[in-house]
C-alpha positions, 0 to 999 in steps of 0.5 A, spaced: 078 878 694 073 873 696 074 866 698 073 862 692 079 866 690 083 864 695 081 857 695 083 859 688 090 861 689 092 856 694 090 849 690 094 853 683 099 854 688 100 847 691 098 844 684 104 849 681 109 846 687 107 839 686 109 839 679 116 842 680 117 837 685 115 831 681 118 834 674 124 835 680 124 827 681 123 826 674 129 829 672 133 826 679 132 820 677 135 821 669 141 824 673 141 818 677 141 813 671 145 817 667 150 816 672 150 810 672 150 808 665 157 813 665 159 809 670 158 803 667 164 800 662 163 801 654 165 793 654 165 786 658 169 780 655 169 774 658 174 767 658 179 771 655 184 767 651 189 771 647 195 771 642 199 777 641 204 774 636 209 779 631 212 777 626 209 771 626 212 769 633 208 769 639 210 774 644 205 774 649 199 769 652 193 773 656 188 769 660 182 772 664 176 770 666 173 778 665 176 784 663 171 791 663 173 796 658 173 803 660 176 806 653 169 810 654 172 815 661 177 820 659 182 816 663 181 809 660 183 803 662 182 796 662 180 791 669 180 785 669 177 783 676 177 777 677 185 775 675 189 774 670 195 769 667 200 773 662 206 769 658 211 773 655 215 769 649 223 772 648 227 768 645 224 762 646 224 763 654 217 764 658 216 768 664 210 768 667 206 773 671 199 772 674 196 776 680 188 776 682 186 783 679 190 786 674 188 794 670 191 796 664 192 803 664 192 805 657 194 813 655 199 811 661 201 804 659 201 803 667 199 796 670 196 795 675 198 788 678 194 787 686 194 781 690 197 775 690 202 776 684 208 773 682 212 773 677 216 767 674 222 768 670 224 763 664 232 763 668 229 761 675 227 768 678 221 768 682 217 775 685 212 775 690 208 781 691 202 784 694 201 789 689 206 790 683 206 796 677 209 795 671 210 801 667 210 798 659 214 805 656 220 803 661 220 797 662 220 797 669 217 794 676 216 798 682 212 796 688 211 800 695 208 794 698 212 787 702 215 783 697 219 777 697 225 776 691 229 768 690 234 768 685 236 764 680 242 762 685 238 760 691 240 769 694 233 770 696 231 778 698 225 779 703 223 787 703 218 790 706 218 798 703 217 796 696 224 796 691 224 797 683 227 794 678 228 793 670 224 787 666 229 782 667 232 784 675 239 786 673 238 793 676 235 792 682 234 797 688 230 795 695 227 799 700 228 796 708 229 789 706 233 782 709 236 777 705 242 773 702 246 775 695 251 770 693 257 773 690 261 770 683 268 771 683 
């Protein structure tokens, strides 16, 4: 071989490297914003204001600032990162919940209630909570984190390992707690 052809060879060489690097940058980059648009929500709302009302009576008031919608991932829920204020109407009686970040988890019906929460029962009950899960199938409360409970009667219930509980606190099982029940006779 004489040396044009080597000459030859080597730029066909570099130039055939070259383009698989730059093809491989090029299809890099889709990746890169391919997964970023999987990662983004399917919607965003924001100032949210909503009614739910069944059979003409209003069962729940949401109130929220944002809420990301990820129905669009195969575990789809809800965000609402910024907070949220939730009324619950029953039988004319209001309890309110609110917490500074909040998902809804939709195939599970799990919330996912995270700093801040409280609850505030239309009887005078009170929960405060650094985290609190509220299962919607069961209607049932349960935390592994530190909590604070005031009854109605003024009996109070501070835990520090987290309790369960029914909706509206009549069964109700604490972990590593201290506090004060008052007893009817």
């Amino acid at each position: 071989m004489n040396s044009y052809t080597n000459i030859f060879i080597r730029t066909v060489t570099i130039l055939i490297v070259a383009v698989f690097f730059y093809a491989c940058q090029d299809n890099y980059d889709d990746i890169k914003r391919m997964q970023r648009a999987t990662l983004a929500p399917a919607g965003i709302a924001e100032n949210i204001n909503l009614k739910h009302t069944d059979s003409g009576k209003l069962r729940a008031h949401l109130i929220s600032a944002k809420m990301l919608d990820f129905s669009n991932k195969e575990f789809a829920y809800n965000s609402f990162p910024e907070g949220l204020v939730v009324y619950l109407y029953e039988n004319g009686n209001k309890t309110t919940v609110k917490a500074d970040q909040a998902v809804v988890y939709n195939k599970t019906q799990l919330i996912d209630l995270r700093g801040n929460v409280q609850v505030f029962t239309h009887d005078g009950k009170k929960l405060l909570a650094d985290q609190l899960y509220y299962d919607q199938k069961t209607e049932w409360l349960f935390t592994n984190q530190p909590y604070k409970y005031e009854a109605e009667d003024g009996g109070y219930n501070i835990g520090k390992g987290g309790f369960d509980a029914n909706a509206d606190f009549t069964v109700f099982s604490s972990f590593d707690n201290d506090g004060e029940q008052y007893i009817k006779k």
